[in-house]
C-alpha positions, 0 to 999 in steps of 0.5 A, spaced: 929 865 827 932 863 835 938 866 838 944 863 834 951 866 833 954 869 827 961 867 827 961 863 832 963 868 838 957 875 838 950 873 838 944 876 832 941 881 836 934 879 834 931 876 828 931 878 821 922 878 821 920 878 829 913 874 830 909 881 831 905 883 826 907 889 823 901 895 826 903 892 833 910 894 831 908 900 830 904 902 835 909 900 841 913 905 838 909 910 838 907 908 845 914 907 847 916 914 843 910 918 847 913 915 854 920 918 851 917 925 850 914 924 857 922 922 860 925 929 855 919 933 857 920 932 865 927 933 864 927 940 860 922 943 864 927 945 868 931 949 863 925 952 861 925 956 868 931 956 870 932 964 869 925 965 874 929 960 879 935 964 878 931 970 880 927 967 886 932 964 889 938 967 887 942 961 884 948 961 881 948 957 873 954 952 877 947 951 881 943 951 876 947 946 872 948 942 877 940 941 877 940 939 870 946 935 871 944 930 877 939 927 873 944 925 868 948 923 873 943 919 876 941 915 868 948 915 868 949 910 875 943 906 874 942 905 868 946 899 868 943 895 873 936 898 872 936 895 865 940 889 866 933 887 872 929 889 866 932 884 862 931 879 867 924 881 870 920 884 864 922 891 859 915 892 860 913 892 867 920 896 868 918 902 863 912 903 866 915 903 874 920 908 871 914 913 868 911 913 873 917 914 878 919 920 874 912 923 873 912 923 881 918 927 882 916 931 877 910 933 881 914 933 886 919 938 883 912 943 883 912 943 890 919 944 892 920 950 896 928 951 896 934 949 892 934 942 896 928 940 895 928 942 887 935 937 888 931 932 891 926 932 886 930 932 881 935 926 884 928 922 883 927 924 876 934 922 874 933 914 878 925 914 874 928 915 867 936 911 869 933 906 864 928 908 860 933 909 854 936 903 854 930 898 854 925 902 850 930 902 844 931 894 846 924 893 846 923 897 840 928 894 837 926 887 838 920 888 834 922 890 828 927 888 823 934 889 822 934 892 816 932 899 820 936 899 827 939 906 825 933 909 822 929 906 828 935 908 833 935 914 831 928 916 830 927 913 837 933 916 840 930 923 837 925 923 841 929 926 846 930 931 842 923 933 841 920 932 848 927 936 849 922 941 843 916 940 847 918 941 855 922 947 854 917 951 849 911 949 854 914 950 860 916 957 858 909 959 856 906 956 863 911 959 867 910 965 864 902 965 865 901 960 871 907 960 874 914 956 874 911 950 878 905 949 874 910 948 868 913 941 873 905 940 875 904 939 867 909 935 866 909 931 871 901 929 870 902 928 863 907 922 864 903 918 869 897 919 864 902 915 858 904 910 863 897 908 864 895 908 857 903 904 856 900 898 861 894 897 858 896 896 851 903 894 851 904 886 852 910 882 854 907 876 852 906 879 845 913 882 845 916 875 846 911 870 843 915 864 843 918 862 850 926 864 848 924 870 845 927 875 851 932 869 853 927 867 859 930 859 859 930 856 867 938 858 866 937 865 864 942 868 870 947 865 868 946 865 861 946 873 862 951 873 866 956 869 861 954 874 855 955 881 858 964 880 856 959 881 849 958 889 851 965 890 850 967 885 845 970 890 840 974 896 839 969 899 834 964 897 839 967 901 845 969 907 841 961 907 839 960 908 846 966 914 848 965 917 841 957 917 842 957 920 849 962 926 847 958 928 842 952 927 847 957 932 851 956 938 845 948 937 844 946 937 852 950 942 853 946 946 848 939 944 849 939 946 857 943 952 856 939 956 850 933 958 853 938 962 858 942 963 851 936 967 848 934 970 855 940 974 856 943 975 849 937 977 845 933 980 851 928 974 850 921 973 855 922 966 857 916 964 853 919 967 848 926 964 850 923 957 851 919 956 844 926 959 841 930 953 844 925 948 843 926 951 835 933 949 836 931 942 839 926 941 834 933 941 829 937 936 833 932 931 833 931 932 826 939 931 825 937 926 828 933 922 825 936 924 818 943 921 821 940 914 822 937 914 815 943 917 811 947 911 815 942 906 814 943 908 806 950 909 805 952 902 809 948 897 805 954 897 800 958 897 806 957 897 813 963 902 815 960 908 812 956 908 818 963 911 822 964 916 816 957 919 818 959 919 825 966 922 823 962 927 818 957 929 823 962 930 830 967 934 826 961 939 822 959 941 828 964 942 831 966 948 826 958 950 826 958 952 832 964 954 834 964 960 829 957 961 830 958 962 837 964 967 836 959 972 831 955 977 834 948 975 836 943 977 829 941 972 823 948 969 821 949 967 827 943 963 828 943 960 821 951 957 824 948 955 830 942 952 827 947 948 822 950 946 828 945 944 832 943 938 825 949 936 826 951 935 833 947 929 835 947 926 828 951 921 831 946 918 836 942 913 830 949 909 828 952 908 834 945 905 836 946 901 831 952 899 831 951 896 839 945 893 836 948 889 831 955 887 835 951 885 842 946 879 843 939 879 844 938 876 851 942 882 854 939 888 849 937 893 854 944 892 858 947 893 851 943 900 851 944 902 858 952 902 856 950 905 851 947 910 855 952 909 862 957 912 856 951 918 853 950 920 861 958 920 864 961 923 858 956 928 856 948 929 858 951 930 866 958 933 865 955 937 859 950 942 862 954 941 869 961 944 866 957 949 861 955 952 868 961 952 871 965 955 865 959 961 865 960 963 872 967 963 870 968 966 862 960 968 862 955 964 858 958 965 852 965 964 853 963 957 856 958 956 850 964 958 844 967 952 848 962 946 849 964 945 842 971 942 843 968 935 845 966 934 838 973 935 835 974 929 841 969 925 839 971 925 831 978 922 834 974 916 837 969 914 832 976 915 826 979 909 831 973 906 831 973 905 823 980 904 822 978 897 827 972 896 824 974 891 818 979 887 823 973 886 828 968 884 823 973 879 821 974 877 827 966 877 830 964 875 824 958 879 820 952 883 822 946 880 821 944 885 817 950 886 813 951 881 808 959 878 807 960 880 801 959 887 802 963 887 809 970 889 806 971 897 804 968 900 798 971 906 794 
């Protein structure tokens, strides 16, 4: 099936079938989720360590968080036009020059001998990982069909989640035995070693067999160009991007502050506080990937539930975390955390696929990396920036009793987005996987 218009006004996003066979599919997803694991795993390490950095070079957590913060500050700012030239000059050439760059400045952050290489270091990360997110979804996205956008988008987005898992739990142990840099070294050789695999497997050619696939016709800029009013066509579809960035706030917040959580209120070593925090990333990413599917099943007899488990998903976190953050340390409080921690970033796989369905094929990585400008701005760089700041203020725990406050906000957006849902379907038409008659509210 070629692009054509739904309604006349928004573009599908991608066939109902793709031309790719099945096993293919899958393994581009599971190559693409590795280099996902690779990009979290580069990113995390940090936080892993930041206790030995805070010793060895008397960092304040303002500083610490700033370290964490500038490489979502960096997705936050390239990851829109990074993705746009991915979209223009090929997804995969662009996903393994981004694994590469971050793998290098990971190597680099190994060597760092003061807080202002260790920023540099880090600035690279950010630029290497701009638009890893964004076009791997796309091109994950593209090779399945549509039927499981939620359940793909939040699996895939999950990965962040389990590399999140993955690098601070084997950051903390090879800190502790081999010192923090080797915990950067591992990472960084990791990803290159993915990257290689990455290109010489995956395919352009087999992505997009037909020659319209990705959108490559001789007037592409221009095509390009007259679809991006797409990325904001809707109410809906900007609340998808507001609400899902301020619940990312919540959920980064607490991945890159509880290895320091466990260090400093339950006197954990940091192999100890890394494999506890990677406990609790490994819970997010299940979240996660339950969220997607929960939403895939609950939309099929209407299409707006997906907003219902967004809204369901901000607001229990919000009550989760906030009264196990006010208990004393002890089981309670972590079985509230944990409970909190399933929640808070359930929303990544509705709001994934919401933007999907609603913009066209020929811009789908800049259609993520929007989707990804509002994660970074709203919550990957201000969450553990802010959660710093609040520390050296009000301590960690004061700061972590607030970071929950953003999901009262982000359930506030994703209502208005449902409230406006029914209106702009009319209005655009129906999704390509929704069918017409299942569009207008169920009981």
């Amino acid at each position: 099936m070629g692009l054509r218009t739904t309604g006349g006004n928004v573009p599908e996003t991608s066939p109902a079938e793709p031309a790719v066979p099945r096993g293919y599919a899958w393994l581009v997803f599971a190559l693409s989720f590795g280099l996902l694991l690779s990009d979290y795993m580069s990113r995390q390490v940090l936080n892993a360590v930041f206790p030995l950095l805070k010793a060895e070079w008397l960092l304040s957590d303002a500083q610490l968080g700033s370290l964490s913060g500038i490489v979502a500050l960096m997705v936050g700012v390239l990851t829109f036009p990074l993705s746009l030239l991915a979209d223009r000059w090929g997804r995969v050439r662009s996903l393994v020059i981004a694994a590469v760059v971050w793998s290098l400045a990971t190597l680099g952050c190994a060597v760092s001998a003061d807080y202002g290489e260790m920023f540099l270091g880090r600035f690279m990360v950010g630029v290497g990982e701009a638009a890893y997110g964004s076009v791997g979804i796309a091109v994950v996205l593209s090779v399945f069909p549509v039927t499981l956008r939620a359940t793909l988008s939040g699996a895939f987005i999950g990965g962040g989640a389990f590399g999140s898992v993955l690098g601070v739990s084997i950051s903390g142990v090879a800190a502790q035995q081999l010192g923090w840099r080797w915990a950067f070294g591992i990472m960084g050789i990791f990803g290159l070693a993915l990257a290689a695999i990455y290109a010489l497997v995956v395919r352009e050619r087999r992505l997009a067999p037909s020659p319209g696939a990705l959108g490559k016709t001789p007037d592409r800029r221009t095509a390009v160009r007259s679809l991006l009013p797409g990325l904001f066509s809707s109410v809906s579809v900007v609340c998808a991007y507001v609400g899902s960035g301020l619940q990312m706030f919540v959920a980064m917040a607490l991945m890159a502050w509880t290895p320091s959580f466990f260090s400093r209120y339950y006197s954990m070593a940091p192999a100890g506080a890394g494999v506890a925090a990677g406990a609790f990333a490994l819970i997010t990413g299940v979240g996660m990937i339950v969220g997607g599917v929960v939403s895939d099943r609950l939309s099929r007899r209407s299409a707006a539930r997906k907003w219902t488990v967004a809204i369901t998903c901000s607001l229990g976190s919000l009550v989760f975390l906030m009264t196990g953050f006010l208990l004393p340390a002890g089981v309670p409080q972590l079985v509230l955390i944990g409970a909190g921690a399933l929640l808070c970033n359930a929303t990544a796989g509705p709001a994934a696929a919401m933007v999907a369905n609603l913009t066209p094929a020929s811009v789908a990585a800049t259609a993520m990396a929007t989707l990804t400008l509002a994660n970074s701005l709203l919550g990957l760089a201000p969450g553990p920036a802010v959660t710093g700041m609040l520390a050296d203020r009000h301590g960690l725990l004061g700061a972590l009793r607030l970071v929950p406050l953003a999901a009262l906000a982000a359930g506030a957006v994703f209502t208005v987005g449902r409230r406006s849902y029914e209106k702009d379907l009319r209005r655009l038409g129906p999704l390509p996987d929704v069918p017409l008659k299942n569009l207008e509210p169920q009981p």
